[in-house]
N, C-alpha and C positions, 0 to 999 in steps of 0.2 A: 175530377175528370171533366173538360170538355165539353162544348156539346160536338151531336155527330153531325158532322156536314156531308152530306149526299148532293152529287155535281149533278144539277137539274138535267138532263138526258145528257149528259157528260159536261166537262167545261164549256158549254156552250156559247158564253161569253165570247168564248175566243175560237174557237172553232165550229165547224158544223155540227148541229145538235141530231143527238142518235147516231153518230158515225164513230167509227173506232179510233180516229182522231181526236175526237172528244172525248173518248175516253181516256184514251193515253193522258193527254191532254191533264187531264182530272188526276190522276198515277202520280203525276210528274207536278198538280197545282196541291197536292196534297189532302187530298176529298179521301173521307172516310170511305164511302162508298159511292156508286154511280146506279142515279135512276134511269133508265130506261124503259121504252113503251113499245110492247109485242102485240102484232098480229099475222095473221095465217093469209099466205099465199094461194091462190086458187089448187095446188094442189099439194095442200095444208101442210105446208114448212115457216114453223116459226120462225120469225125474222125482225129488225128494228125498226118500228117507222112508228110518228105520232100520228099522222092525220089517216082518217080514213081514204083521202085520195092520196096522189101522187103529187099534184102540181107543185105546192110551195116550196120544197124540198128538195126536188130531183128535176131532171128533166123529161120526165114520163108526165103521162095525162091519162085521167080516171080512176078506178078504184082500185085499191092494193090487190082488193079479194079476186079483182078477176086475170091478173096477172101471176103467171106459172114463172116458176123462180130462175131456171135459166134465162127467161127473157128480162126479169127484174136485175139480177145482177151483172149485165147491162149500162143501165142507166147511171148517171152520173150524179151523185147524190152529194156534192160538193164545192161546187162551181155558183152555183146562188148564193154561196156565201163571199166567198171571194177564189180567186182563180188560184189562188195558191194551191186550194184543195180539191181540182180539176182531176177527175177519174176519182173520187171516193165512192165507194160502193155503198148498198144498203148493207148495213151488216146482219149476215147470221145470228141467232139467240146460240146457235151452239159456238158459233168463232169468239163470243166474248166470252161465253162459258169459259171456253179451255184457257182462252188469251189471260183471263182476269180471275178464272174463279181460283179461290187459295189469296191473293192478293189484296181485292178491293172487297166488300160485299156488295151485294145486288140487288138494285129493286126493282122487281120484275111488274109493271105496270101491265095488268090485262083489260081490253074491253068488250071483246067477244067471247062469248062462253065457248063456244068451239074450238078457242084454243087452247082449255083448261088441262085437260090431257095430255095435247098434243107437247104442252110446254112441261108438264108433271114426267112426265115420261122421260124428255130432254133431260129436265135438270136430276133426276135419278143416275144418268148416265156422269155425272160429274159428282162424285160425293165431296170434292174439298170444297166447292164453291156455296159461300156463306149467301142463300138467298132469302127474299122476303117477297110475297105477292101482292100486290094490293091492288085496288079496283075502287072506283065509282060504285060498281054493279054488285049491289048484295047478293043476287041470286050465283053471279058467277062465283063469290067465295063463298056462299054456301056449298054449291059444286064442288070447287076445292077441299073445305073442310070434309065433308062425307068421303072425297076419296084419300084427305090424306090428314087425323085428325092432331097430328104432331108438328103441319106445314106454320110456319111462320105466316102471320098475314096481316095486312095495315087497310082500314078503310078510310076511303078519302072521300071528303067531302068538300062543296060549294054552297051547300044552303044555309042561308040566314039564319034557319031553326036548328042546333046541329045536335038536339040531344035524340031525335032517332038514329042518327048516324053512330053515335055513343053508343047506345042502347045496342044499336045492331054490334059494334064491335065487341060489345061485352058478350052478348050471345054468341057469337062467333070463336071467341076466345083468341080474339086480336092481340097483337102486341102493341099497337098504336092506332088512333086514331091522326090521321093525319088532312087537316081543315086547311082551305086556302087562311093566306095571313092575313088578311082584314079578318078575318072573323074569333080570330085567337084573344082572350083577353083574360082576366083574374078569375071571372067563372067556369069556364071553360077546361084553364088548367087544374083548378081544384075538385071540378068534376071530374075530370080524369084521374085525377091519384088518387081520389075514394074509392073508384074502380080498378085501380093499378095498372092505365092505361098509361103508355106514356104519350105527349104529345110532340105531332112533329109536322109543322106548317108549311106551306108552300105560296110561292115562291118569294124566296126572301133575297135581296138586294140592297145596296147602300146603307150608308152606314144608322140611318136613322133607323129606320126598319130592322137590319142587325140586333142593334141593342137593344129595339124596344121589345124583340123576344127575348134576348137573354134576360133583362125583368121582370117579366112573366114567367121566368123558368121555365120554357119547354126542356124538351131533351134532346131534340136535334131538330134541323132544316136542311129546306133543298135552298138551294143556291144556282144561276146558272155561273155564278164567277168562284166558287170554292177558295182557289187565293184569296181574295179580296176579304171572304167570309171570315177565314182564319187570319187574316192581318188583325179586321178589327173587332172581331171576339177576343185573342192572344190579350188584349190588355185592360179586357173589361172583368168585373166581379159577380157572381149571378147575386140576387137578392132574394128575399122572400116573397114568395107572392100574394103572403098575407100584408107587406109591406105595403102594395100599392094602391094607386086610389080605386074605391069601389067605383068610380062612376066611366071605370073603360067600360069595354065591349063585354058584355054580360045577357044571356037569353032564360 
């Protein structure tokens, strides 16, 4: 089998990233599933968006949290990219629900606790869609896990040192530990399969980087080009990752 390619907040590559464009996008580039990144609305309707403001993204200014959703969807969340995608909206977490869920699976990126519920609650109301939550924030999947202790869930990490990250997902009863991709190397992955974690690095592109996880045997990546990912995965072999040299990325 494969690994799983997840379309970094949709095909992003080619379309505006967090927009339903990119998703489709990802549908149609052949992404196992699509990551996207939820937060709550000033009158707490989960919705898609990565940054904590508005600016880079849309043509709104200030913070997501203090904006109420009729006036947010509004805004033109598609035209910084290129004018082709002029009027994209932010999208709903429930319009990709229904749009996608049963089709792609889901990875529902939180980073406010407050919207732990509000999103558990959502994705209850859709039982086909295949989700996954994951977080920076331990506290917020710990939150998760107490209210739901069968939820699928992936902790992602940035730090150099990544075996509390580990450690927390193993407490947690994670399915993956998921580490930016510089930090992914022969130790890393071996520590994960004594745990039964799998591993699944972010963000990976071009074709050097491609392949130099599929050596390391993870089990899947984000991708923001998914085509590309699966052009040049399709003709590569995975190897052992006791095959390779000790002296990569190791903590």
């Amino acid at each position: 089998m494969g690994l799983f390619i997840w379309a970094h907040r949709g095909a992003s590559a080619r379309a505006p990233e967090n927009t339903l464009a990119a998703f489709f996008a990802a549908l149609e580039d052949g992404a196992d599933g699509i990551e996207l990144d939820i937060q709550l609305t000033r009158d707490g309707v989960p919705v898609v968006l990565h940054d904590v403001t508005l600016d880079r993204t849309t043509d709104g200014r200030g913070r997501l949290c203090r904006w109420l959703l009729r006036d947010l969807r509004r805004l033109d969340a598609g035209s910084w990219f290129d004018n082709r995608f002029a009027g994209e909206p932010v999208p709903l977490l429930e319009e990709v629900l229904s749009l996608f869920g049963g089709r792609l699976r889901l990875n529902l990126e939180l980073k406010d606790g407050a919207a732990a519920r509000p999103v558990l609650d959502l994705v209850r109301r859709f039982p086909r869609a295949e989700v996954v939550l994951s977080s920076f924030n331990r506290r917020l999947l710990r939150q998760l896990r107490q209210h739901d202790a069968g939820l699928p869930l992936a902790v992602l990490t940035d730090q150099r040192f990544w075996r509390p990250a580990l450690a927390a997902a193993r407490r947690l009863g994670a399915e993956s530990l998921n580490p930016r991709v510089s930090l992914v190397g022969p130790a890393l992955v071996a520590a994960c399969r004594r745990r039964g974690l799998a591993v699944v690095p972010w963000t990976v592109d071009g074709d050097g980087p491609l392949r130099r996880m599929r050596r390391f045997g993870v089990d899947g990546l984000f991708s923001n080009d998914p085509a590309a990912a699966r052009r040049v995965l399709r003709y590569d072999q995975p190897e052992s990752v006791s095959s390779l040299s000790a002296d990569s990325t190791s903590h």
